[in-house]
PLY file of the C-alpha trace (Angstrom):
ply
format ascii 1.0
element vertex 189
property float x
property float y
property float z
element edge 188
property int vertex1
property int vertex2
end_header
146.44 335.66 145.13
146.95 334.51 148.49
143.37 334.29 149.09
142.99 331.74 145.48
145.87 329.69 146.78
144.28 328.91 150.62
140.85 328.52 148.67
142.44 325.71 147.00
144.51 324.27 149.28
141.45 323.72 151.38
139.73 322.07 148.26
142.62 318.93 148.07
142.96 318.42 151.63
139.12 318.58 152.16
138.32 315.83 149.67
139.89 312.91 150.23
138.25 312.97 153.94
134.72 313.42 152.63
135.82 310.40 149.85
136.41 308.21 152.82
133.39 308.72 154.45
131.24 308.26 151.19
132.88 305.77 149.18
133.40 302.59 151.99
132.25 301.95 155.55
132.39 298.93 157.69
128.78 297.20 157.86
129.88 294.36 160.22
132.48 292.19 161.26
133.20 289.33 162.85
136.25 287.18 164.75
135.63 283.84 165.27
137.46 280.62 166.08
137.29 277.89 163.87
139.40 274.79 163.45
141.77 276.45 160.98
142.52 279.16 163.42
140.66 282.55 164.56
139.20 283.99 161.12
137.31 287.50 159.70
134.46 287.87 158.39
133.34 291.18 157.33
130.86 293.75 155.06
131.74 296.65 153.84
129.39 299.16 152.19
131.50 300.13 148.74
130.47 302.06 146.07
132.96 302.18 143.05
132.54 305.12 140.68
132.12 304.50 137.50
135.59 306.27 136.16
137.50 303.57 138.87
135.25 300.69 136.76
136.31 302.45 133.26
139.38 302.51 134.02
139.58 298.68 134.58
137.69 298.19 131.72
140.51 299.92 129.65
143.24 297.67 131.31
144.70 299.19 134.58
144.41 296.59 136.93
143.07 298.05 140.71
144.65 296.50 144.03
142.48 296.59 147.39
143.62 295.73 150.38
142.02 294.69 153.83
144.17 295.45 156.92
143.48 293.48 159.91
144.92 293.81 163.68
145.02 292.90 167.01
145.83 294.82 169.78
146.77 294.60 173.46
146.68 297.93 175.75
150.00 298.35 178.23
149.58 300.78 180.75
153.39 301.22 181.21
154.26 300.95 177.43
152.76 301.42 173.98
150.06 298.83 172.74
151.52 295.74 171.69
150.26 294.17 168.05
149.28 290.97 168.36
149.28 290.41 165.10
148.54 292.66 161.66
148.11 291.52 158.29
146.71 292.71 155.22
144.79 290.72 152.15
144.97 292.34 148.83
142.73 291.87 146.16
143.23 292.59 142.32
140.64 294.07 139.87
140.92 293.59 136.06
139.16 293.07 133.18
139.14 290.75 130.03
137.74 292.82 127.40
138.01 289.07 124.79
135.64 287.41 127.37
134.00 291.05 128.59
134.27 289.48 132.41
135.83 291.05 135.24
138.87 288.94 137.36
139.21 289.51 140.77
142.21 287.52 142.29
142.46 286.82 146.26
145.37 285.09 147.33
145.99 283.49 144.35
142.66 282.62 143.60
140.89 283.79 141.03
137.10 284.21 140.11
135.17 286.02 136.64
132.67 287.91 137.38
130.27 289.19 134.86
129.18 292.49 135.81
129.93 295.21 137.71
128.00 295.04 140.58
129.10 291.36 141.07
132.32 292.69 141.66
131.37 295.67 143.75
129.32 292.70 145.66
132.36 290.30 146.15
134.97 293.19 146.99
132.88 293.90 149.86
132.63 290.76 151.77
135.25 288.92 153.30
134.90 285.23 154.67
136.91 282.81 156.87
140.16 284.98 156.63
142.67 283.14 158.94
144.29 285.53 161.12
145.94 283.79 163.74
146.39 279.94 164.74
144.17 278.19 167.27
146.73 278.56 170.38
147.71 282.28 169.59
145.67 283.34 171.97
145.47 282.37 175.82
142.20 282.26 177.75
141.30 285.67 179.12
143.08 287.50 176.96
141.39 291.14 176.02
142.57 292.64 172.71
141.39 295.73 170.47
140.69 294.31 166.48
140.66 297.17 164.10
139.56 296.52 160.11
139.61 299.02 157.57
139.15 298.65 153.58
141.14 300.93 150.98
142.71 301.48 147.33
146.28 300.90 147.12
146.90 303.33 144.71
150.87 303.06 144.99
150.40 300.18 142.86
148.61 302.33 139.97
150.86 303.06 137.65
152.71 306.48 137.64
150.62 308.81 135.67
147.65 307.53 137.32
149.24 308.14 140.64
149.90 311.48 140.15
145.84 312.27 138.89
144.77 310.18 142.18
145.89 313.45 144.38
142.80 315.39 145.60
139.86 313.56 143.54
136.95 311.79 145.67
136.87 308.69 143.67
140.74 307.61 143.86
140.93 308.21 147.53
138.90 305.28 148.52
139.55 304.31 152.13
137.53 303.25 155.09
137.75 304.15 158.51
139.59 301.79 161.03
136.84 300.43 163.04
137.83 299.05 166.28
135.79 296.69 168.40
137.00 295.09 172.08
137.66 290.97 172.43
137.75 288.95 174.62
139.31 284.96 174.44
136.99 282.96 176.57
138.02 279.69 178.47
138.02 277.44 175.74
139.60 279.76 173.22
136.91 281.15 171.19
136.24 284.62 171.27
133.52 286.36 173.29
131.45 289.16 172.22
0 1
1 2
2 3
3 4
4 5
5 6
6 7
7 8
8 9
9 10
10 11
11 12
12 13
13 14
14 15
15 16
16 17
17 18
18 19
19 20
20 21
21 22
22 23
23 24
24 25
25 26
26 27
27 28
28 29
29 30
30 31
31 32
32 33
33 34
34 35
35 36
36 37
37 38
38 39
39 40
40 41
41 42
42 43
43 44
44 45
45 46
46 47
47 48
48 49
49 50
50 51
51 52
52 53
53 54
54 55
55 56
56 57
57 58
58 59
59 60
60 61
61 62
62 63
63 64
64 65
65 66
66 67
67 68
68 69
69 70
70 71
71 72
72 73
73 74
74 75
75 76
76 77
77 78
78 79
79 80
80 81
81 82
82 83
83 84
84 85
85 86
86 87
87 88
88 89
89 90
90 91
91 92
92 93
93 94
94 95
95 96
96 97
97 98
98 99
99 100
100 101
101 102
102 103
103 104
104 105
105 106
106 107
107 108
108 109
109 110
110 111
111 112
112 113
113 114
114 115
115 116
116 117
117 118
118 119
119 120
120 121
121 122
122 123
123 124
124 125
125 126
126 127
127 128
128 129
129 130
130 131
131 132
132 133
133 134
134 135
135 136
136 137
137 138
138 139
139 140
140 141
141 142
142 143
143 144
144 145
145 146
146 147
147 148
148 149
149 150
150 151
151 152
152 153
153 154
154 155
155 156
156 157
157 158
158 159
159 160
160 161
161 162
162 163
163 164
164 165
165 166
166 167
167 168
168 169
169 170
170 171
171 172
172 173
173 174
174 175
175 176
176 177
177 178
178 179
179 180
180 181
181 182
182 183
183 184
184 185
185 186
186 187
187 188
């Protein structure tokens, strides 16, 4: 009995990591200064299974969410943030219409198939971050992205079935990447 219940254990606690290292992974990104303030851009590889697109198709909406942030190192404390935010993004479906809706910040956009939204969940473009002057010349700061699926905004039941399987634990990596703030303020690879 004791041997069943480790045998198990090991099965939920080993598949949510090999989830996160199939399902989404950081192709490239990108921090940039612009006249609205330093923005993101950034690909992520993401394959949705099919049960996380059936389910939308049957009416449970799915949230994503992007987490950005900055980072300084202190050698005589711990690493002060910069500045973190996060972006979420909702999945649905009309079934009248038979069109996906994924919503960004309040806006919205139909897409018509499934691997239009698979295609649009994975890039993000001119993100604003930070303003223009948040930043002082010569600054050197850690950025870390990663992509995942909120699922505390599933509803109940479905939060309870998300425990262990490969295709509800949908998470990315942080990937971290150094930067620099050059002399006029835009950042240097």
């Amino acid at each position: 009995m004791p041997l069943i219940c480790a045998t198990l254990l090991s099965v939920f606690v080993s598949n949510p990591i090999a989830a996160q290292a199939d399902g989404v992974k950081l192709k490239s990104a990108k921090l940039e200064l612009t006249d609205d303030g330093y923005q993101v851009n950034a690909d992520f590889d993401l394959q949705l299974a099919t049960s996380l697109l059936e389910t939308v198709r049957k009416g449970v909406p799915l949230y994503f969410t992007v987490d950005f942030e900055i980072t300084r190192s202190r050698w005589y404390w711990l690493d002060e943030v910069a500045t973190r935010t996060s972006r979420e993004r909702r999945v649905s479906y009309a079934p009248l219409t038979e069109q996906f809706r994924l919503n960004t910040a309040g806006i919205s956009q139909n897409l018509t198939s499934a691997e239009d939204v698979q295609r649009v969940l994975s890039r993000i473009r001119s993100w604003t971050i930070a303003d223009r002057g948040k930043f002082k010349p010569g600054d050197k700061f850690e950025a870390a992205i990663r992509f995942r699926l909120d699922t505390a905004q599933l509803p109940k039941p479905f939060q309870l079935n998300t425990f262990g399987s490969r295709e509800w634990n949908l998470s990315s990596e942080w990937s971290r990447w150094t930067v620099t703030i050059g002399k006029d303020g835009s950042v240097m690879p």
